[in-house]
FIMIKOL-263757 format. One record per residue (C-alpha): y, x, z; residue number from 1. Coordinates in steps of 0.5 Angstrom, whole numbers, plus 500, padded with zeros to 3 digits. Layout:
% residues N
     y     x     z   pos
     Y     X     Z   NUM
...
This chain:
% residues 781
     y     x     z   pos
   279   857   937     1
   274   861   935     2
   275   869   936     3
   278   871   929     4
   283   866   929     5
   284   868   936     6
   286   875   933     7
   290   873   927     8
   295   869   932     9
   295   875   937    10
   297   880   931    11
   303   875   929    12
   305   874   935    13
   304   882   936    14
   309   882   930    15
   314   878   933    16
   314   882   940    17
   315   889   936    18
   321   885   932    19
   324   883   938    20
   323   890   941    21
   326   894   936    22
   332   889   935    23
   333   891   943    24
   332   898   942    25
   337   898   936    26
   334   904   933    27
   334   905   925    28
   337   902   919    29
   338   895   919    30
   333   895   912    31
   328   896   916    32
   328   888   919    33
   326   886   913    34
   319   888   914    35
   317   884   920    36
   315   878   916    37
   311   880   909    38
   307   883   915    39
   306   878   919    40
   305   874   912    41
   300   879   911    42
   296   877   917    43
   298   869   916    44
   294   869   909    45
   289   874   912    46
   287   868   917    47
   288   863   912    48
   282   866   908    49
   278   868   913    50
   278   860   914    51
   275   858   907    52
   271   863   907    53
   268   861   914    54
   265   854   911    55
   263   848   914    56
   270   845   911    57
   270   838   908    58
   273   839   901    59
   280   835   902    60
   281   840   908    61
   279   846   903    62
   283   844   898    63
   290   843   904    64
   289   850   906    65
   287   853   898    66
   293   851   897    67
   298   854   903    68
   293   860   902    69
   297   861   894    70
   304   859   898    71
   302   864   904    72
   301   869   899    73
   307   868   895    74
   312   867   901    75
   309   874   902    76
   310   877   896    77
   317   874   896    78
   319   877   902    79
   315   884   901    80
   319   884   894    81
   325   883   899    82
   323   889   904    83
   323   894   899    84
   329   892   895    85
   333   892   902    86
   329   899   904    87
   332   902   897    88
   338   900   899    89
   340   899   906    90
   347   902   907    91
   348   895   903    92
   343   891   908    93
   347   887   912    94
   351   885   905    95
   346   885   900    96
   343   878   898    97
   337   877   896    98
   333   879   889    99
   332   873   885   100
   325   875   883   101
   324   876   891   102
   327   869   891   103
   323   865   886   104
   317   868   889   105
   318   865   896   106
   321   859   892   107
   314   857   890   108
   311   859   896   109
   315   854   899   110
   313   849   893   111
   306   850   893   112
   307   848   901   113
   310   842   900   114
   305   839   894   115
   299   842   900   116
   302   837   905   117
   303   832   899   118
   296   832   897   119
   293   830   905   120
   290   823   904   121
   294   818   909   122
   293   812   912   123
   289   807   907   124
   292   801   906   125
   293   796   901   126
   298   791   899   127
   304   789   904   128
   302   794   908   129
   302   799   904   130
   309   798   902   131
   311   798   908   132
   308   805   910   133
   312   808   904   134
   318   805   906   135
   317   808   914   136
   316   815   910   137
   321   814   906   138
   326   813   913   139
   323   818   917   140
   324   823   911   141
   332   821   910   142
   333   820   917   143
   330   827   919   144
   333   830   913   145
   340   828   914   146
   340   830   921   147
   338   838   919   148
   343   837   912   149
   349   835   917   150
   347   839   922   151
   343   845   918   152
   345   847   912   153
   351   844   910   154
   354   848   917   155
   351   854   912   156
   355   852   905   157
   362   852   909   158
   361   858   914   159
   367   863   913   160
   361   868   911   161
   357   863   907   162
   349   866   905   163
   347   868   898   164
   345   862   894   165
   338   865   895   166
   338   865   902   167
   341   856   903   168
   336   855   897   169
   330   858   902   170
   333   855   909   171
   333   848   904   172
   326   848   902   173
   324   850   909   174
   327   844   912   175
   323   839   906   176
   317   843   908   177
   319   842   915   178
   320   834   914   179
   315   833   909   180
   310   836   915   181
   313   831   920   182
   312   825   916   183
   306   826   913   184
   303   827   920   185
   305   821   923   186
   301   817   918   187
   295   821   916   188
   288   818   920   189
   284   823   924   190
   281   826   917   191
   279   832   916   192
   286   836   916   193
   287   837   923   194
   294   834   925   195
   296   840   930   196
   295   844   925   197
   300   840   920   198
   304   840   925   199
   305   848   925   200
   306   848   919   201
   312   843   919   202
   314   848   926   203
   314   854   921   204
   318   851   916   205
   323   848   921   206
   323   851   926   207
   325   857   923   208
   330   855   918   209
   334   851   924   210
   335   857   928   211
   336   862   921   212
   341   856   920   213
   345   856   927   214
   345   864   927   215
   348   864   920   216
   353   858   922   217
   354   862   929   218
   354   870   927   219
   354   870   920   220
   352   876   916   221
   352   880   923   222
   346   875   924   223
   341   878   918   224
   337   883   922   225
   335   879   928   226
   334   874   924   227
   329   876   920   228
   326   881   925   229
   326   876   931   230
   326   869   927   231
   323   869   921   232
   316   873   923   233
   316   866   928   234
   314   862   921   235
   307   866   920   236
   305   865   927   237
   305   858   928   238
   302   859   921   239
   296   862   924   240
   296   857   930   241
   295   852   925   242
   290   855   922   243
   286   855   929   244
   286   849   930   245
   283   847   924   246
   278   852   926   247
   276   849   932   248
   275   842   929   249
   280   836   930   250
   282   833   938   251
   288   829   936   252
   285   821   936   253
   289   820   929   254
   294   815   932   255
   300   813   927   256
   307   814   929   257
   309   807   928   258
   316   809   932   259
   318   816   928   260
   321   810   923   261
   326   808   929   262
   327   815   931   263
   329   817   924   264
   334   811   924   265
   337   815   931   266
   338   822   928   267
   341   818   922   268
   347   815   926   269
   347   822   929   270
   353   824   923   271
   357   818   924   272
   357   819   932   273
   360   825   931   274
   365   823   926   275
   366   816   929   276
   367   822   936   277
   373   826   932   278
   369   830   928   279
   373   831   921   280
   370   828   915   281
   369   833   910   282
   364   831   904   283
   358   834   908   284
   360   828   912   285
   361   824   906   286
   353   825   905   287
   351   824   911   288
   354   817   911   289
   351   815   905   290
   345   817   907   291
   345   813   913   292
   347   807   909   293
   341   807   905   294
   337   809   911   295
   340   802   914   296
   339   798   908   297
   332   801   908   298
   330   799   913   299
   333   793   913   300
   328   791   906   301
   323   794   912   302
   324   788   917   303
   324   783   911   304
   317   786   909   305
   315   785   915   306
   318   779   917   307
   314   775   911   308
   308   779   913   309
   309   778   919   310
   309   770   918   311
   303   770   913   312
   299   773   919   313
   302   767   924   314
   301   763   918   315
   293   765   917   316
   292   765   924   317
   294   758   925   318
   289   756   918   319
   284   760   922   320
   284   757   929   321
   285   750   925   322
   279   751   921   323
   275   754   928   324
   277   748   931   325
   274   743   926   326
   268   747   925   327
   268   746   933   328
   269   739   933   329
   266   737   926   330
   258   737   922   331
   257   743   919   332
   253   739   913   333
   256   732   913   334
   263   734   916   335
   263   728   920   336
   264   729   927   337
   260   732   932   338
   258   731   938   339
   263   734   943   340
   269   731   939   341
   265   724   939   342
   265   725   948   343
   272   728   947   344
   275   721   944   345
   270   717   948   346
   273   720   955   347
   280   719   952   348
   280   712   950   349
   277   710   957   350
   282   714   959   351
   288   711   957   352
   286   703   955   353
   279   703   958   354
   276   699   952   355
   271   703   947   356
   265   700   942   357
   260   705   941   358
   254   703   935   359
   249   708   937   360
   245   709   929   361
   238   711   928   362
   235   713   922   363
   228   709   923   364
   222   714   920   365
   227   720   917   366
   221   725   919   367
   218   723   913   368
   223   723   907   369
   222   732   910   370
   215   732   910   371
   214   728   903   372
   220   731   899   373
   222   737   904   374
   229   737   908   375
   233   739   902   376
   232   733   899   377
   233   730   907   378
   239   734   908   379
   242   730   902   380
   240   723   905   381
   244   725   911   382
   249   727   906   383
   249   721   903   384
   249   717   910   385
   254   720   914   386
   259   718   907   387
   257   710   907   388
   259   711   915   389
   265   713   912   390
   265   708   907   391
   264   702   912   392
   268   706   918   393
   274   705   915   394
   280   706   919   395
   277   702   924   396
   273   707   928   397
   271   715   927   398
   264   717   924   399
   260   721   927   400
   252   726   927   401
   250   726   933   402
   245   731   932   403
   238   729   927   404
   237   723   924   405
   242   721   930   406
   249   719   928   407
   254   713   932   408
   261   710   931   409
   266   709   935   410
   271   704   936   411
   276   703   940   412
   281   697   937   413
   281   691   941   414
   280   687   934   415
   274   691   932   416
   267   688   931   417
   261   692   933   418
   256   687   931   419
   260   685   925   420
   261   693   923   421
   252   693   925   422
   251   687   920   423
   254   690   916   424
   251   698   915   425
   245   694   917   426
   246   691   909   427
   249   697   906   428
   243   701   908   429
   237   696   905   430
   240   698   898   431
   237   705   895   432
   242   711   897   433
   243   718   895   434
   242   722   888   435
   235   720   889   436
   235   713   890   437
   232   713   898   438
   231   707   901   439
   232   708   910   440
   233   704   915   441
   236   704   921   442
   236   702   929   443
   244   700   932   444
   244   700   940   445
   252   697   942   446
   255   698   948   447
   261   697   951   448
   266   698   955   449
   272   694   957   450
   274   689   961   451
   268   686   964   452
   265   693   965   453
   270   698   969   454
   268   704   972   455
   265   705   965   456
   265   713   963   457
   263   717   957   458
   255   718   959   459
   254   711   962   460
   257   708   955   461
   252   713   952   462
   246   712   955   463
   247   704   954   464
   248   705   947   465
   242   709   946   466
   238   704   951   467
   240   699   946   468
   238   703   940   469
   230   703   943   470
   230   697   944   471
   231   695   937   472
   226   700   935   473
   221   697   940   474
   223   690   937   475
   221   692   930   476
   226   697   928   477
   232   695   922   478
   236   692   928   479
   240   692   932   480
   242   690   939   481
   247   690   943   482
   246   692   951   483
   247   687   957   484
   245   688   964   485
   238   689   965   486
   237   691   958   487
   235   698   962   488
   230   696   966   489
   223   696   962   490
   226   703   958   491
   227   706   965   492
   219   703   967   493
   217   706   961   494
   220   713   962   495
   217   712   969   496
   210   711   967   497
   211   717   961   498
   212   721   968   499
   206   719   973   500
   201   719   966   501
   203   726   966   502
   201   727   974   503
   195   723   972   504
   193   728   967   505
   193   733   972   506
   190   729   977   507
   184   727   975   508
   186   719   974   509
   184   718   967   510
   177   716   965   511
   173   715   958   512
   169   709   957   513
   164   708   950   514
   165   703   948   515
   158   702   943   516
   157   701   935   517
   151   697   934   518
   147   694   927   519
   148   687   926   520
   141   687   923   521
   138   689   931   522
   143   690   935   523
   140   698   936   524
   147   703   938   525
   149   708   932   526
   155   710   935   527
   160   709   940   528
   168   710   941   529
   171   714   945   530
   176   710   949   531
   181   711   955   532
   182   709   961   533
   187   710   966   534
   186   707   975   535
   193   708   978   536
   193   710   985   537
   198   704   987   538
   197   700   981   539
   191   700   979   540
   188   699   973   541
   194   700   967   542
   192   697   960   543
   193   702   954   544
   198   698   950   545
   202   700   957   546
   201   707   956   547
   199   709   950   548
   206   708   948   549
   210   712   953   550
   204   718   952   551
   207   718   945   552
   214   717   946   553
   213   723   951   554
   209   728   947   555
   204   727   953   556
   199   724   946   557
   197   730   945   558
   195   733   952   559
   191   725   953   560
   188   725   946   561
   186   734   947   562
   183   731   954   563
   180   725   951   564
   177   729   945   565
   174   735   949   566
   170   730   954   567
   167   725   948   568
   164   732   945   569
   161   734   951   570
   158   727   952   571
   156   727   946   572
   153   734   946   573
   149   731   953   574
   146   724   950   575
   144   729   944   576
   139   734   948   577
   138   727   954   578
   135   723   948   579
   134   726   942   580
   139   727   935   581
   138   721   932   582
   139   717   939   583
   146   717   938   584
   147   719   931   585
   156   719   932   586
   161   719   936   587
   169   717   935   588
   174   719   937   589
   182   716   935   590
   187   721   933   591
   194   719   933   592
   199   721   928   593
   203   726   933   594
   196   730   934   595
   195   731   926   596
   203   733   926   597
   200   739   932   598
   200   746   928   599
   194   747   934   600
   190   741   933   601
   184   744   928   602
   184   749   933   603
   183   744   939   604
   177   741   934   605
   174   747   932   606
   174   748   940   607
   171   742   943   608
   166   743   938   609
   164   750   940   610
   165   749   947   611
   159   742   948   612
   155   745   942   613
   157   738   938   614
   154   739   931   615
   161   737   926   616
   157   732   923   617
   156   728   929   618
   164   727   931   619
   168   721   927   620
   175   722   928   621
   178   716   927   622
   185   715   923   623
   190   708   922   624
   193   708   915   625
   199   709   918   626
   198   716   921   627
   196   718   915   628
   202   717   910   629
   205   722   915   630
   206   727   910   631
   204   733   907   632
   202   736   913   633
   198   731   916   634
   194   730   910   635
   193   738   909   636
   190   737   917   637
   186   732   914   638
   182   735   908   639
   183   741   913   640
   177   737   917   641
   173   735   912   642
   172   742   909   643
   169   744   916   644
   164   738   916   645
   167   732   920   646
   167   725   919   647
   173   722   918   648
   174   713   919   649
   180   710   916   650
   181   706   922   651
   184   699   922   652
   184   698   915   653
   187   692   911   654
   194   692   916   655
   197   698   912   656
   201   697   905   657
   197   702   901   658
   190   701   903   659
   187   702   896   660
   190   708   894   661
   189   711   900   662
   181   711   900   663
   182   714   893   664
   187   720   896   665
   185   720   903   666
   178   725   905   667
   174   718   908   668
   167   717   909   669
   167   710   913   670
   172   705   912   671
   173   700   919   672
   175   692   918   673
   181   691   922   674
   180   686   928   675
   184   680   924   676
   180   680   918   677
   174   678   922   678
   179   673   927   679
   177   667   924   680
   172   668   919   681
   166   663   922   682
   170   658   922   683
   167   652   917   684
   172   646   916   685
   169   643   911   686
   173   646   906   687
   169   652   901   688
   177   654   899   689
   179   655   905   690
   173   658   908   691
   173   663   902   692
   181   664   902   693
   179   667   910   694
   173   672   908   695
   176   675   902   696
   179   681   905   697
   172   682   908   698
   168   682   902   699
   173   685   898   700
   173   691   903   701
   166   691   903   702
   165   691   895   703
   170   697   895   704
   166   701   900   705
   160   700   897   706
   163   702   891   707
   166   709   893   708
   159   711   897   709
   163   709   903   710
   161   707   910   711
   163   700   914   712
   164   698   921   713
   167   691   922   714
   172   691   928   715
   173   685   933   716
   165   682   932   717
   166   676   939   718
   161   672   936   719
   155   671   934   720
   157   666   928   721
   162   672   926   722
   156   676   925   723
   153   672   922   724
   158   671   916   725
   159   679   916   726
   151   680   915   727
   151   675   910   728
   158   679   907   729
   154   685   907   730
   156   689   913   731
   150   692   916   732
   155   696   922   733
   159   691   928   734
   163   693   934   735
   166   688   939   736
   166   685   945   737
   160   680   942   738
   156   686   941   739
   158   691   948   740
   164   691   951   741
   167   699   953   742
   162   702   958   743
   162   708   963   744
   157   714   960   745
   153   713   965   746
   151   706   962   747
   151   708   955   748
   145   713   958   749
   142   707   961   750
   143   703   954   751
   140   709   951   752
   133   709   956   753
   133   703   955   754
   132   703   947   755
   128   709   947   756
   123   705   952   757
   123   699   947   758
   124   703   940   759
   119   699   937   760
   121   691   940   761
   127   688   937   762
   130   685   943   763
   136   680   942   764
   143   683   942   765
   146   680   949   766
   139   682   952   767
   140   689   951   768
   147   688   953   769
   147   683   959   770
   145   688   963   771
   148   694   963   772
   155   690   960   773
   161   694   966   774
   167   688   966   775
   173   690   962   776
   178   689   957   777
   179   689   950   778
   178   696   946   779
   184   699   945   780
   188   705   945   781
């Protein structure tokens, strides 16, 4: 409260003290009473102004007390007016009814005050609730109002010395004020109208016309001069309390009156209580009946309004858990079942029959429908997918996305066929699907779990199905198996040599060999493949078709082929500065297509370049047809590498479906002739045809070469008669067990001396290499 509004509210209480005082004393004409409250009017005004003249208000609370500043005013002007009158005439002060004009003037007051208290902004709310809160207001008012007619005014209007009509007319507008106030603050927000302060403005309406009324029931005109010495001054001073409140900014937490509906409905049978007491029932009564009627019936329309909000809540609640419960079982994009309801079903249906089929259904090669035509185009594949499952479902199982590419159907009839239900997707997915036109294939693993398996449970059954489904992609993929006891085993060895290859990266365990490329002509090294080897510890030697596969599947390909890339560019490096440039011309290095996918990977070329000194143009990475179709981002890797000067091999050629096209949209400089082209070539049966029929391939791939300005190695050369046939075919470059198995470096740096040494002498081919050739095994990745 700040220091002004401390003394405007001790100004009116000090008038109220002095009416109290001279009423005590009894000293004085009766007239004299009147002029209590056009001075505390006065003050109550006063206060107000200060308030609008402080600032710092916001324009709805300005606007509330603009308006009770007006009302104030006029009240005091009213009550001004009638202090004089009774001044002027107080031998007929204790009789003497109030002056119309007075009156009218407090009248106006009073309305000004009501459409003050009207204009506070409430609750918003829209809808059923907003007729709600109308009905509530409409409750509380006739109830509150009812109580202060039967128990106020209408005592007044049959007192055996009734008030003038002016007076009645003012104790009535009071009580509105007084209800209004009340209502309307049990439904304002904390805004900025301060609550306690319309509350005083409800208490200085209220509180004085109830007592002006009691006295006036009680003592008749012998109640004029305390009254409006004692009583009335009250109004102004719970004015000016109002006023402080808002001064001192709003504390009161803005809660609604939800119960003021329910008090309003007591204070209605209040009447009918005392009637139903023995109380006489006069038209007063006859009101007060009435109006308790009409608030019973409202608020009966109340209770149905919130008995039908009330179940569309209940209602809307029970679409919304509904609809969470689906999002929580189901696929967003597809709709199918997701994962935490396929378990759910599967447990129960162990549960209860012990029987369940599960057709574990993955989509071979998915990643590149995203890389060529992008995931939106994917996202629709998997639409399309998920609505066959459906289709080939039926009834007889639930469809369901795993997560991916992955989906699954599970059966639990005794009568279905999963092997049937496999056949039949498997046929469905060889014709083209979705908007646009995709053909996919898939993998389908089966497991069961039923009688002849007990103690099956949810992830027993799942982790066979998913047995099941690698091995079909193993056995080549658009298959399906179904699991069987045992079937687990050579996954579980290839899941466990993934582990011991990644502690053999950290050990040390794994050593490249060179395996050299020689010139058909005189067997002179132009270059050499980097190749990898792995010692186990307890297994000993463990052949790359073994381990290649689980690096890949494990993710471990990229550390491998990081380590591979690093060595065979620091050993080249030393051969280069050991022997001279032109000694050892390149060196290979095989790359998968997991390694082009790695965002690093140019990063780690660029590295191992920088690291050794190589010059780019000595390094050759080497890449089947198959990893370059992997998608745009392997092709932007590709041209990325060529940009920066290295040499780039399209290893295996001739095994791919688009191998002519690639040598046109693929950045190559050397082409490598896959081993099963030279497998067979010198074989002369006395057929030309035939004989021609096998060397076609070669002499077409080196003609194509030779056109395009590209290199050529022959791959698997394990003769002398093969070579022959690929010199006569134009190859000028071989690689093969025939020419030089795969070495250690220290024997490729004694091969090398050697054909330093001997420059000049042409030596036969198995003389260069007899001696130096290390026991191995066929090249391989």
């Amino acid at each position: 409260m700040t220091q002004a509004a401390r003394v405007y509210v001790l100004a009116t209480a000090g008038v109220v003290a002095l009416g109290a005082a001279w009423t005590a004393a009894g000293t004085g004409t009766g007239a004299f009473a009147y002029v209590f409250v056009p001075v505390g009017g006065v003050f109550a005004t006063a206060s107000v102004q200060h308030l609008l003249r402080g600032g710092g208000l916001d324009p709805v609370a300005r606007r509330f007390w603009r308006g009770l500043l007006v009302a104030f005013a006029a009240m005091t002007v009213g009550y001004g007016w009638l202090a004089v009158d009774m001044l002027t005439h107080a031998d007929q002060a204790r009789t003497r009814s109030m002056p119309v004009p007075a009156a009218a003037c407090v009248a106006i007051g009073f309305g000004i005050a009501i459409w003050a208290v009207g204009r506070v902004p409430v609750v918003p709310a829209g809808g059923a609730e907003r007729w709600r809160i109308v009905l509530d207001r409409t409750i509380a008012f006739l109830g509150c109002a009812t109580v202060l007619w039967y128990l106020g005014l209408a005592p007044m209007l049959s007192a055996r010395e009734p008030w003038s009509r002016q007076a009645m007319l003012l104790v009535g507008l009071a009580f509105l004020v007084a209800v209004g106030a009340a209502t309307k603050v049990s439904y304002v927000a904390g805004g900025p109208v301060d609550r306690v302060a319309i509350r005083c403005v409800a208490a200085a309406g209220g509180v004085t016309a109830g007592v002006v009324a009691v006295l006036a029931v009680w003592f008749g005109y012998d109640a004029g001069v305390p009254t409006a010495a004692i009583v009335m001054p009250l109004a102004p001073m719970l004015a000016t309390l109002g006023v402080a409140a808002q001064s001192r900014g709003s504390r009161d937490p803005g809660r609604t009156g939800e119960l003021l509906p329910y008090l309003a409905v007591a204070a209605a049978d209040l009447p009918l209580v005392a009637i139903a007491c023995g109380a006489p029932l006069r038209w007063p009564g006859r009101v007060a009946v009435i109006a308790a009627v009409v608030v019973t019936a409202l608020v009966t329309l109340r209770q149905l309004i919130a008995y039908r909000e009330n179940a569309r809540l209940l209602r809307n609640t029970r679409l919304q858990e509904e609809r969470l419960q689906y999002e929580v079982s189901h696929d967003g994009l597809t709709g199918l079942a997701n994962r935490a309801l396929f378990r759910e079903r599967l447990a129960t249906a162990l549960a209860t029959t012990g029987r369940a089929a599960v057709l574990l259904v993955d989509l071979d090669d998915f990643k590149a429908v995203n890389d060529l035509l992008g995931h939106g185009v994917g996202d629709r594949l998997l639409v399309s997918v998920a609505q066959l499952l459906r289709a080939e479902t039926g009834d007889a199982g639930l469809p369901v996305r795993v997560g991916g590419d992955e989906f699954a159907v599970l059966l639990t009839g005794a009568e279905a066929d999963p092997e049937e239900l496999a056949g039949r997707l498997l046929a469905a997915l060889s014709r083209p699907i979705s908007e646009h036109r995709l053909l996919v294939q898939a993998s389908i693993g089966i497991a069961d779990a039923g009688p002849h398996r007990p103690g099956a449970t949810v992830d027993s059954v799942l982790r066979d199905a998913d047995v099941a489904m690698y091995t079909a992609k193993q056995r080549g993929k658009a298959g399906f198996v179904r699991y069987v006891d045992g079937l687990g085993e050579p996954v579980l060895a290839h899941m466990q040599l993934g582990g011991e290859l990644r502690r053999a990266l950290d050990n040390d365990e794994l050593q490249v060999v060179y395996q050299p490329i020689l010139r058909l002509e005189d067997q002179r090294v132009t270059g050499v493949e980097a190749l990898v080897r792995w010692q186990h510890p307890t297994r000993g030697a463990i052949r790359p078709a073994e381990f290649i596969p689980a690096a890949e599947q494990t993710g471990l390909i990229v550390p491998l082929g990081r380590f591979v890339l690093r060595e065979a560019c620091r050993q080249a490096a030393a051969w280069s500065a050991e022997f001279g440039p032109d000694a050892l011309p390149e060196a290979g290095v095989n790359v998968s297509a997991r390694q082009l996918h790695d965002p690093d990977f140019v990063a780690d070329v660029a590295a191992a370049l920088a690291d050794s000194g190589l010059p780019c143009e000595r390094l050759v990475l080497e890449v089947t047809e198959s990893a370059v179709l992997r998608g745009q981002q392997v092709s932007r890797t590709l041209f990325e590498l060529d940009r920066m000067g290295i040499r780039l091999a399209l290893d295996d050629f001739g095994t791919g479906e688009s191998s002519l096209s690639l040598l046109r949209a693929f950045p190559a400089t050397i082409v490598k002739l896959d081993k099963s082209f030279v497998d067979g070539i010198e074989i002369d049966d006395g057929q030309p045809a035939a004989a021609d029929a096998r060397r076609a391939v070669a002499r077409a791939v080196i003609q194509l070469a030779h056109a395009l300005g590209l290199a050529t190695v022959a791959e698997g050369v394990e003769s002398p008669e093969q070579a022959a046939v690929l010199r006569e075919l134009g190859y000028t470059l071989g690689q093969g067990y025939h020419l030089a198995q795969p070495m250690t470096a220290e024997d490729v740096s004694r091969l090398l001396a050697r054909q330093r040494l001997d420059d000049r002498v042409a030596a036969p081919a198995m003389g260069l290499v007899e001696g130096v050739v290390v026991g191995g095994e066929p090249a391989s990745r």
